[in-house]
C-alpha positions in Angstrom: 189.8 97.5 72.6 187.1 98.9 75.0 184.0 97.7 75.1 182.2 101.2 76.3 182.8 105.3 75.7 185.7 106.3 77.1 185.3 107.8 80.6 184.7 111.7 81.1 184.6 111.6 77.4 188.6 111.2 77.0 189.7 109.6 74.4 193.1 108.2 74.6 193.2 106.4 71.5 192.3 108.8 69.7 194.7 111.4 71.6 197.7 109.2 70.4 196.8 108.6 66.8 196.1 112.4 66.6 199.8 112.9 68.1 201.2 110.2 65.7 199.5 111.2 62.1 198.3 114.4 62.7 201.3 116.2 64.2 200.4 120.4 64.2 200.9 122.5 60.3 202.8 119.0 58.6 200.4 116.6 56.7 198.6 113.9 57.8 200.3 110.5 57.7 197.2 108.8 56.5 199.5 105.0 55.7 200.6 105.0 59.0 197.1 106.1 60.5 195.3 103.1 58.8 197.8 100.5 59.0 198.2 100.7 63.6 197.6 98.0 64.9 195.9 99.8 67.8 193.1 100.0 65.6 191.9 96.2 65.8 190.2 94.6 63.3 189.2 96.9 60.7 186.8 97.1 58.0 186.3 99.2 55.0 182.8 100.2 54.3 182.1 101.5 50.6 179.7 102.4 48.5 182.0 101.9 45.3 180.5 104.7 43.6 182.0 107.4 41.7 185.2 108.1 43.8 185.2 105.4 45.8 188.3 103.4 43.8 190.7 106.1 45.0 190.0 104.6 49.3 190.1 101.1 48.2 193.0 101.3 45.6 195.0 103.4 49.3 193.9 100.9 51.7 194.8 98.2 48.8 198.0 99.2 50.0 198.2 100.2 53.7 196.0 97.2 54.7 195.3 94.7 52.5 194.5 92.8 55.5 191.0 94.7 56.0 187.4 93.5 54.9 186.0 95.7 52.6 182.2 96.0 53.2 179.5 96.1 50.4 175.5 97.3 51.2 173.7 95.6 48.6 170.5 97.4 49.4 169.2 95.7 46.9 168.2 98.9 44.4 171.6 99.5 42.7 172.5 100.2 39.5 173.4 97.3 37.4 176.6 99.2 36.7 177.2 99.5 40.3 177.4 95.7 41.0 179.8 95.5 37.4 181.9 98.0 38.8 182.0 96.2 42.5 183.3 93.1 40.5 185.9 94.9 38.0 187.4 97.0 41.5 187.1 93.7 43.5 189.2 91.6 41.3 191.8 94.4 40.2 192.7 95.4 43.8 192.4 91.7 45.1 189.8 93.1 48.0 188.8 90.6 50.8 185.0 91.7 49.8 181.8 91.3 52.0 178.9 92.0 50.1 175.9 92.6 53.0 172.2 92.3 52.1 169.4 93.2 54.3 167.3 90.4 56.4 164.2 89.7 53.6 161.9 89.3 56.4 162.6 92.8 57.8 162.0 93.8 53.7 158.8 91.8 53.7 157.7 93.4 56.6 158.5 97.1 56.1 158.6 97.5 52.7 156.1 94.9 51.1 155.3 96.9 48.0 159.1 97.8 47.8 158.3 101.7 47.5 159.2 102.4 50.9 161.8 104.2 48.6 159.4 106.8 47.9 157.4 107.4 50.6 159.6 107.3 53.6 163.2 107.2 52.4 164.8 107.3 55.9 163.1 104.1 56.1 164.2 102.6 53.6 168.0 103.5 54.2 167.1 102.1 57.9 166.1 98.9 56.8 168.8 98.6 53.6 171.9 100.1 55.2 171.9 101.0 58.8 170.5 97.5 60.2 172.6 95.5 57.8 175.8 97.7 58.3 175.6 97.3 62.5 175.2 93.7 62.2 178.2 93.7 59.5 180.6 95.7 61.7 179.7 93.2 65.2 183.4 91.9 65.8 185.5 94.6 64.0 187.1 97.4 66.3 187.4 99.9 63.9 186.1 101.2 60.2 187.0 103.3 57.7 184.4 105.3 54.9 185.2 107.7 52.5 183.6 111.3 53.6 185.3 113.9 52.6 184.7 117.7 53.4 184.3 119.3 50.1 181.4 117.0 49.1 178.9 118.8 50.6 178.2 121.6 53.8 177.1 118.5 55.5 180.5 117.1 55.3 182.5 120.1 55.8 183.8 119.4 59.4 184.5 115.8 59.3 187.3 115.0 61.0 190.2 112.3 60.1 189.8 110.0 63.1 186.0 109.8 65.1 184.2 107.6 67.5 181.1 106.1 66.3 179.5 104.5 69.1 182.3 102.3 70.6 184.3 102.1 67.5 186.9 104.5 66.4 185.9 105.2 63.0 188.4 106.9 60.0 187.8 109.2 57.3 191.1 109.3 55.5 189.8 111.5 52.5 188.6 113.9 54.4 190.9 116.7 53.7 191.1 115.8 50.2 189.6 117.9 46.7 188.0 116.9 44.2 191.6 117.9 42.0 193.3 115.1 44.2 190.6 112.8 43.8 190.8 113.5 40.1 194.5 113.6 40.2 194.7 109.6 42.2 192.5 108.4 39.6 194.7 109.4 36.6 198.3 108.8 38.8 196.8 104.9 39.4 195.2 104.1 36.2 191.9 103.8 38.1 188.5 103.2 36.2 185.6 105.4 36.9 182.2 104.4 37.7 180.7 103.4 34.5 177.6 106.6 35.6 179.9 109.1 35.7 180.0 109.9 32.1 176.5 109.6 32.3 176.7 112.6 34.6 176.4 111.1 37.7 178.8 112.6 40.4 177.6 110.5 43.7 175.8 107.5 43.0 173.7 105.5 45.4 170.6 103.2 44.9 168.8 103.8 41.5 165.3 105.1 42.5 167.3 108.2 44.6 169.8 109.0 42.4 170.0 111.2 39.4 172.0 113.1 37.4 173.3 116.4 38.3 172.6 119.7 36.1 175.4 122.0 35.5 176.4 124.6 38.3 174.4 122.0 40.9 176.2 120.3 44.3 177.6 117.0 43.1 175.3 115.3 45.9 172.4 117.2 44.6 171.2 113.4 42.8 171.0 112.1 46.0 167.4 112.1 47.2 166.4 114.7 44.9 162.2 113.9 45.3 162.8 114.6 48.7 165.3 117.4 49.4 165.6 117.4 52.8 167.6 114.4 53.2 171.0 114.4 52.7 172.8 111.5 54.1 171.8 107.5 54.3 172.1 107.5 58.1 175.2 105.2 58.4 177.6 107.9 59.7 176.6 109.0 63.4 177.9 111.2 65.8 181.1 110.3 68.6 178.5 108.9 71.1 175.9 107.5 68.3 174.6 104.6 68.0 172.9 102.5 65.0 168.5 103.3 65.3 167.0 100.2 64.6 163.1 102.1 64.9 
């Protein structure tokens, strides 16, 4: 695959996947999408929170082949990391678990409450570094945004660039009622939190439970309302900010 944007900002790749999967008013072939080989080596970043079976369990299937990618930031829950060993093992994943470099922690967050006072930091330092050094030699990822999770989310498209790499959302036209409905068709076990009332899940000093009537994300970040995403998913001509 190419090495730099595409020139004049065409896209060809994407062009031809779009004409393949996506054809006009039918729906999306999303196990043909994932499983081109024009794509390169993929891998599959997720959370493994409280939907995240349902894009594992799919790509299980249409390419088993794939690295599935793991940010141990280091602050999860402890049921979290249970659940990233029972999904794991049931769906046979070819898991990476990525940490972030403990000299970047000792130096940035030495009273590990960086958390708290500058949580952009933080998620720099615990996702976004770790996550471009984990994706040097794939061609292509895959994460599991979908529209209806939140107005943030509501024009996310089914095949991006993200930097150099073309980058897939297959959920993204998905409800919460097919979410819902995958989980029940497959036999797939929630994220031990949800029953605790915990619709999105990420590290345990930023996430809550929600209060009835409230966005599902509304957990996320909740001391500091203005933020709304970690800072892994960038725009078609992004890159990863290291400062």
């Amino acid at each position: 695959m190419s090495d730099s944007w595409p020139v004049g900002a065409l896209d060809p790749l994407i062009e031809a996947l779009q004409t393949c999967y996506i054809p006009d008013h039918s729906p999306p072939d999303i196990a043909g999408l994932v499983a081109d080989r024009r794509l390169g080596r993929m891998a599959i970043v997720s959370s493994f929170g409280t939907e995240s079976a349902v894009l594992l369990h799919l790509m299980s299937r249409a390419r088993p082949d794939a690295d599935v990618l793991f940010l141990d930031t280091l602050k999860h829950f402890p049921e979290t990391h249970s659940y990233v060993d029972e999904i794991a093992t049931r769906l046979s994943l070819n898991l990476r678990v990525i940490c972030p470099d403990p000299a970047l922690l000792a130096d940035e967050d030495p009273d590990d409450m960086l958390w708290e006072n500058h949580p952009d930091g933080c998620c720099r330092i615990r996702k976004v570094i770790p996550l471009q050094d984990a994706l040097d030699g794939y061609d292509s990822w895959v994460s599991g945004q979908k529209r209806y999770q939140s107005v943030a989310r509501a024009a996310v498209p089914l095949i991006e660039r993200d930097g150099i790499k073309i980058k897939l959302n297959p959920l993204a036209l998905w409800t919460a009622a097919d979410i819902s409905r995958y989980f029940t068709d497959h036999n797939l076990p929630p994220h031990p939190l949800v029953a605790q009332g915990f619709p999105s899940i990420g590290c345990a000093p930023c996430s809550r439970a929600v209060r009835p009537g409230e966005d599902p994300r509304a957990g996320r970040w909740a001391h500091t309302p203005e933020k709304t995403e970690c800072g892994i998913h960038l725009g078609p001509d992004g890159r990863f900010r290291r400062g």
